[in-house]
C-alpha positions in Angstrom: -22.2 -56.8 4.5 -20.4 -53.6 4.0 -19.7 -51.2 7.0 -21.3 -48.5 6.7 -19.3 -44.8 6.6 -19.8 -41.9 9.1 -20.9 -38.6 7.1 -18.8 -36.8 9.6 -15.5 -35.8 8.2 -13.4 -33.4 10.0 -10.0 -32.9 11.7 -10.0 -30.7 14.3 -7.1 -28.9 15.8 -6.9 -26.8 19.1 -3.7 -24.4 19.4 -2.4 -24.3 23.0 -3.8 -21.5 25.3 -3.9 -20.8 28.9 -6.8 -18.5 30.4 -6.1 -17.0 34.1 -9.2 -15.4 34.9 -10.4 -13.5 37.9 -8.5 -10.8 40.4 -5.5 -12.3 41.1 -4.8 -12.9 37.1 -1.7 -10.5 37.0 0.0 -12.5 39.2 -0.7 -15.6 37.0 0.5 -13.0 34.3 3.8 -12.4 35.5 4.1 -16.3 36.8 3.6 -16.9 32.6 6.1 -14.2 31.5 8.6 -16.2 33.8 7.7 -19.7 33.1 8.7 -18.3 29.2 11.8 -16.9 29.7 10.8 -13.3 29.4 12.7 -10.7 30.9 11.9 -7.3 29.1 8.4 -7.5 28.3 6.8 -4.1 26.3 3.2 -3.5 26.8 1.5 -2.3 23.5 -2.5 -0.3 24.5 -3.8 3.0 23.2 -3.6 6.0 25.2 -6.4 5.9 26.9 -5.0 2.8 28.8 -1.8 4.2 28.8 -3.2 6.6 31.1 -5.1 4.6 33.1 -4.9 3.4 37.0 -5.1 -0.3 36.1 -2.0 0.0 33.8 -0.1 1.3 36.8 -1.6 -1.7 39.0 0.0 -3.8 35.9 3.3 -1.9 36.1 3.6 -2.5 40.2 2.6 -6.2 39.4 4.8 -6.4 36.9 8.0 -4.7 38.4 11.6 -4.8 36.6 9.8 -7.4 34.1 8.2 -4.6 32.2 10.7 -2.3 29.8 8.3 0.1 29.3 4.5 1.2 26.9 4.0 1.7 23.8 0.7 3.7 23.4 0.5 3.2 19.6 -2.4 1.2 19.7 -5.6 2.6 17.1 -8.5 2.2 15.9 -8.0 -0.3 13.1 -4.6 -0.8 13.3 -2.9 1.5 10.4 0.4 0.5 9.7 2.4 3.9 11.0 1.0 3.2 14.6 2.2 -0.8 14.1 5.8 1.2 12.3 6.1 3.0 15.9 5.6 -0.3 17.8 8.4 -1.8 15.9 10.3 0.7 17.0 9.9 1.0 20.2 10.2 -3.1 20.2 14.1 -2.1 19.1 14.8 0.4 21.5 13.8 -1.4 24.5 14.9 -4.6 23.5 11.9 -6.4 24.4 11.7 -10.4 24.7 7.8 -10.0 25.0 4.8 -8.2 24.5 2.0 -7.3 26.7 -1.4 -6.3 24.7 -3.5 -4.5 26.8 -6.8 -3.2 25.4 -9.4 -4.4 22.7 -8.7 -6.0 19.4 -7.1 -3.0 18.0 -4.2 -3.4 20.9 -4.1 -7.2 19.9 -3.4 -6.7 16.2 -0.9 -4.2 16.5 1.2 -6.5 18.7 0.8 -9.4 16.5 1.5 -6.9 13.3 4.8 -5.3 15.2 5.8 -9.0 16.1 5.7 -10.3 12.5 7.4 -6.7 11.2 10.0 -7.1 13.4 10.9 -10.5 13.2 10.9 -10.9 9.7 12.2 -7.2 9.4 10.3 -6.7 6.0 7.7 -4.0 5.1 4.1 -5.5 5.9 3.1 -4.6 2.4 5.2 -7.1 1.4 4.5 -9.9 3.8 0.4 -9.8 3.3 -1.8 -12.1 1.4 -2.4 -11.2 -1.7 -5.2 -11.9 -4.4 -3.7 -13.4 -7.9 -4.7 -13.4 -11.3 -6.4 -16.4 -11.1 -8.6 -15.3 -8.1 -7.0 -17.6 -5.3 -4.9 -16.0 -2.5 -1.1 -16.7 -1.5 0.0 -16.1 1.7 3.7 -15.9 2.0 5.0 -18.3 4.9 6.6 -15.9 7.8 9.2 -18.2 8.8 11.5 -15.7 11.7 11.0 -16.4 15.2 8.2 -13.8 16.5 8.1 -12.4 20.2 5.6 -14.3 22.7 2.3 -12.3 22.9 0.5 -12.1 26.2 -2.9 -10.3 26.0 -4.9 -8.5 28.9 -8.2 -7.8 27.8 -10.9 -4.7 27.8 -13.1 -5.6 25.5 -14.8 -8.7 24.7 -13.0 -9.1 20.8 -12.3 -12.5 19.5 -9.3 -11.2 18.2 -7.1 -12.1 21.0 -7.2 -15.9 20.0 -6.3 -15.4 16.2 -3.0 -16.2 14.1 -4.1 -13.8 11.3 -3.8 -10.1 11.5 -5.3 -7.1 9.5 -4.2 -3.6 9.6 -5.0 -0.6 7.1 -1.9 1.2 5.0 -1.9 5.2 4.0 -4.3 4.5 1.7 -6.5 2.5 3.7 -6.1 -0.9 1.9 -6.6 -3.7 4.3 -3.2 -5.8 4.6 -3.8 -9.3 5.9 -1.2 -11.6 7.5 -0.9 -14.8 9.0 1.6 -16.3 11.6 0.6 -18.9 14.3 3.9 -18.2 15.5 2.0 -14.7 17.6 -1.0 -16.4 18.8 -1.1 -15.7 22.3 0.4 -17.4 25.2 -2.0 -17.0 27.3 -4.9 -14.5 28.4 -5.8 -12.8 31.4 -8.9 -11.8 32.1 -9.3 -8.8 34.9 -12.3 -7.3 36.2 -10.8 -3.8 36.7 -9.6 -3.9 33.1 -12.9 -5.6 31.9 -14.7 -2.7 33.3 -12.8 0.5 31.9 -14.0 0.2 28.4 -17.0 2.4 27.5 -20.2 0.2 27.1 -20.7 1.6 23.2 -17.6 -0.1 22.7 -17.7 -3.3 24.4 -21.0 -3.4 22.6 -20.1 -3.3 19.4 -17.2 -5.6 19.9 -19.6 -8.2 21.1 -21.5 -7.6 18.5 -18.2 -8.4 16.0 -18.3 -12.0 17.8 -22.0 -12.6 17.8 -21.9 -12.2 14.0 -18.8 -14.4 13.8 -20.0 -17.4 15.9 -23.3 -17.4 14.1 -20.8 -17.5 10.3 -18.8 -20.3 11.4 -22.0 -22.2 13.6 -23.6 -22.0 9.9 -20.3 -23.1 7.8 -20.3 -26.2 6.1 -17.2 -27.0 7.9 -18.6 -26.1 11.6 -17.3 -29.8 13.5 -18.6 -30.9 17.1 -16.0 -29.2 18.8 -16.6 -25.9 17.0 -19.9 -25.5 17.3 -19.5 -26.5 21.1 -17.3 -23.3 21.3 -20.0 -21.3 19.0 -22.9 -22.2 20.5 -21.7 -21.3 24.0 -20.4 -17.9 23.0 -24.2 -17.0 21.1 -25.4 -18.8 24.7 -24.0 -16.3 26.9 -23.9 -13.0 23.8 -27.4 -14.1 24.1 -28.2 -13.6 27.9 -25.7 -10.7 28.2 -25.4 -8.2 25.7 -29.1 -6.8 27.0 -27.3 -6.6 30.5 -24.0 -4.6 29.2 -25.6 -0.7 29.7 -26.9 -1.6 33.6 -25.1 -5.0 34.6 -22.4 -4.9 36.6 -18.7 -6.1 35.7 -19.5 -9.8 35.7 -21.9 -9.3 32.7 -18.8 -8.0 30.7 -16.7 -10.8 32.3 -19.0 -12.9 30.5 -19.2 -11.7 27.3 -15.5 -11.1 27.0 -15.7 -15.3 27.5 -17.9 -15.5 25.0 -15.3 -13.8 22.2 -13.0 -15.7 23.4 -15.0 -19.0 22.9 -16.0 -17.1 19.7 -12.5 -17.0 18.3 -11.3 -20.2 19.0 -14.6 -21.8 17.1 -14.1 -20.0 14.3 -11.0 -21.5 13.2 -12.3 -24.3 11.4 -15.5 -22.7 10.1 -14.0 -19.3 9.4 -16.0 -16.3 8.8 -17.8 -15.0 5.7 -19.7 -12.7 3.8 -20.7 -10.4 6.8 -17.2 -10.4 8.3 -16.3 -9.2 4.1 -18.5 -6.3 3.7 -17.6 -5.3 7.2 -13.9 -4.9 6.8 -15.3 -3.2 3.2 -17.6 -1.0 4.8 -15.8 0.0 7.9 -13.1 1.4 6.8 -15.1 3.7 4.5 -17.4 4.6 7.0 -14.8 4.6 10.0 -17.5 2.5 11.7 -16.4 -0.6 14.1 -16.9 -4.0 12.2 -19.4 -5.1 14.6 -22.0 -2.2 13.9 -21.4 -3.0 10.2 -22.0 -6.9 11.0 -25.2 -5.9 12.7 -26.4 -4.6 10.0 -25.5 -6.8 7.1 -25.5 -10.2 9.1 -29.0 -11.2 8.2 -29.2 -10.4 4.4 -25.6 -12.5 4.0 -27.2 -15.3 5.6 -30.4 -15.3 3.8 -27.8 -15.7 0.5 -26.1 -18.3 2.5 -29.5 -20.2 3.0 -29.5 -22.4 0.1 -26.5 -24.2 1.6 -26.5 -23.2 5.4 -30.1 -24.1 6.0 -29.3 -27.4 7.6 -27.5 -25.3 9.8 -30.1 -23.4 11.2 -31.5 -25.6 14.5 -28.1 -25.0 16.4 -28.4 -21.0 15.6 -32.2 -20.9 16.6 -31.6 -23.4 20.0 -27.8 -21.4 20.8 -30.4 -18.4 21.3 -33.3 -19.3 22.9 -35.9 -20.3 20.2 -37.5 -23.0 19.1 -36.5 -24.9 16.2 -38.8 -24.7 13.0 -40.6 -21.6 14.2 -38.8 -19.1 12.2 -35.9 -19.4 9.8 -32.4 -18.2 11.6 -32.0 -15.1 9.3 -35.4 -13.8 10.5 -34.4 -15.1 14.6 -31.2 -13.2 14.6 -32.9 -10.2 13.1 -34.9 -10.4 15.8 -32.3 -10.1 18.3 -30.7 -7.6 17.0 -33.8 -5.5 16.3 -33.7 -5.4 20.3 -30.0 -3.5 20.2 -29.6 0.1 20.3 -27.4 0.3 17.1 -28.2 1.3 13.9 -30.5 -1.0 11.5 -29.5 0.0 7.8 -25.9 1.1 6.0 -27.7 4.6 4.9 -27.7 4.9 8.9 -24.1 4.9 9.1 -23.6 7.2 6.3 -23.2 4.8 3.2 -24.5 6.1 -0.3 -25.4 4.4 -2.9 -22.6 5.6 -4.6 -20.5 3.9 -2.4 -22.0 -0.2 -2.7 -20.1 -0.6 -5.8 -16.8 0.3 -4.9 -17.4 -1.5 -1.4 -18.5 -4.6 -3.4 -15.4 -4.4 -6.0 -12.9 -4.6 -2.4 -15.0 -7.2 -0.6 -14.0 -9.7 -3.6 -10.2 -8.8 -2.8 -10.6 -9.8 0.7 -9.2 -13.3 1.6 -12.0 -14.2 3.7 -14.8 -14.4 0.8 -13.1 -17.5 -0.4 -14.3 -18.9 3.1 -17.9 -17.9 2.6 -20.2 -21.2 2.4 -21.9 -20.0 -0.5 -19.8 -18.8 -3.4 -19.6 -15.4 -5.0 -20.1 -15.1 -8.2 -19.1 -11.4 -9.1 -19.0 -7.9 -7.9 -22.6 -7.4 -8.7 -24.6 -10.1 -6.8 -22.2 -8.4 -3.7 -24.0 -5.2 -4.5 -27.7 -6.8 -5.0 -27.2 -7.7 -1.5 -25.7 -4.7 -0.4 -28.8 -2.7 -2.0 -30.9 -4.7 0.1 -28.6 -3.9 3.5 -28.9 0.1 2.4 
């Protein structure tokens, strides 16, 4: 008798990370800068947090181990802000590097590390889309400063090796290096509650769309969709709470990204997470409003090979399996969020689909989408539908 074979087929790998959550976190913070080595740590924020009163509760926890902030920190990372980082990195002769602040903090850090390390132009150390249509990634080989992130807003990209910030001209620049995943992360309830509710919002929006992606990939294993369906579990009895609730509510959510961001790394994202870094940077609108928006019409082209997915998206939030297809249940819950429902909302023309469509299929991610894309034109079809 033969035996018979699992259909289960995976590896699974978890990076090392440490979480220190709660009010005495900082002092966990500077237990981790010592337990690495780090002498001269640079915090990296945006000016806003530069400014604020938890930074200077940071600073006193911190002491002599802190060399000093950078406030270069922006919205979608352009290059000239991560440029500044670098130098600042130089001049204080940092040994660490402190993120404090949402995703956009996060990135530039990691993107200063890498530039400075392997002391190279990021233009020249992204992935990049070749003739053939497959992507090359050059391998960033220089020792990279320790990251250690304190978070404001609940972003998933705190957890991540890869990296995506926007030149002069806008063009989205993608790099990899597990070398600057974080150390560790420590979340804060006075820094959990200073970012405006609009923002933590959308940035739990960014992970909602993200866990449901990977929770529907082909590749989603056990331990993944663990992660994932936890994250959706807690987006889903929390983001109706973020406006009123109190800090625990955002505690919560920021949780939930982080869950988010460590179960995506087998699945990946896909289509949505495409047309949002397409769309947003035309419409200088955060990824998760565009993810929103676009989320259910990617997964209804996903459907013919995602369907099997669909019971752990419809039981991760709430419903009952078989009642409804998941594209039409997470429409439903996002019908229920005060953010805009179509692209025309956020000032998108018609005019504009096809040129989003012809830079979504020079994005690195759409070769990680579960269904493949064909062309330029089935991205605008289902971009039409989105408008």
């Amino acid at each position: 008798m033969s035996e018979r074979r699992s259909a289960l087929s995976y590896q699974y790998v978890a990076p090392e990370l440490r979480v220190y959550h709660g009010s005495d976190s900082l002092v966990a913070l500077r237990r981790e800068l010592e337990r690495n080595a780090c002498k001269r740590a640079a915090v990296v924020c945006g000016r806003t947090v530069s400014r604020s009163e938890e930074l200077g509760m940071l600073r006193e926890s911190l002491g002599s181990l802190v060399v000093g902030v950078s406030a270069t920190a922006r919205e979608h990372s352009p290059v000239a802000g991560v440029d500044e980082t670098v130098r600042f990195l130089a001049e204080a002769q940092a040994d660490a590097i402190v993120a404090v602040g949402g995703g956009s903090a996060a990135v530039t850090a990691r993107a200063a590390a890498i530039a400075a390390g392997e002391k190279k132009p990021l233009a020249q150390l992204c992935t990049r889309r070749l003739a053939d249509g497959t992507f090359e990634s050059p391998r960033l080989n220089a020792p990279k400063l320790p990251q250690f992130v304190v978070p404001t807003t609940p972003s998933t990209a705190f957890v991540k090796a890869g990296t995506a910030v926007h030149d002069e001209a806008g063009e989205r620049l993608a790099l990899f290096d597990p070398k600057t995943r974080a150390k560790a992360i420590f979340v804060h309830p006075r820094f959990v509650a200073t970012a405006p509710p609009e923002l933590a919002q959308s940035a739990t929006l960014n992970a909602f769309a993200n866990a449901i992606e990977a929770l529907t990939s082909p590749n989603c294993d056990p331990f993944s969709e663990a992660l994932l369906m936890q994250a959706l579990r807690l987006i889903n009895a929390n983001l109706q709470l973020l406006r009123d609730g109190g800090v625990d509510v955002r505690e919560r959510l920021v949780v939930a990204a982080i869950l988010c961001g460590r179960g995506t790394e087998q699945g990946g994202t896909g289509l949505a997470s495409v047309l949002a870094h397409a769309i947003g940077r035309r419409s200088h609108v955060a990824n998760g409003i565009v993810n929103a928006i676009v989320l259910p019409h990617t997964m209804r082209y996903n459907a013919p090979v995602t369907g099997e997915r669909d019971p752990a998206v419809i039981e991760a939030l709430g419903g009952l399996p078989g009642s409804l297809p998941a594209s039409d249940v997470v429409q439903r819950f996002l019908a229920r969020v005060d953010a805009p429902k179509s692209l025309r909302e956020i000032g998108v023309t018609r005019e504009d689909l096809a040129p989003i469509a012809d830079a979504a299929m020079l994005d690195w991610f759409i070769s990680r989408n579960a269904r493949a894309v064909p062309d330029a034109a089935t991205l605008v079809g289902l971009l039409d539908v989105a408008w």
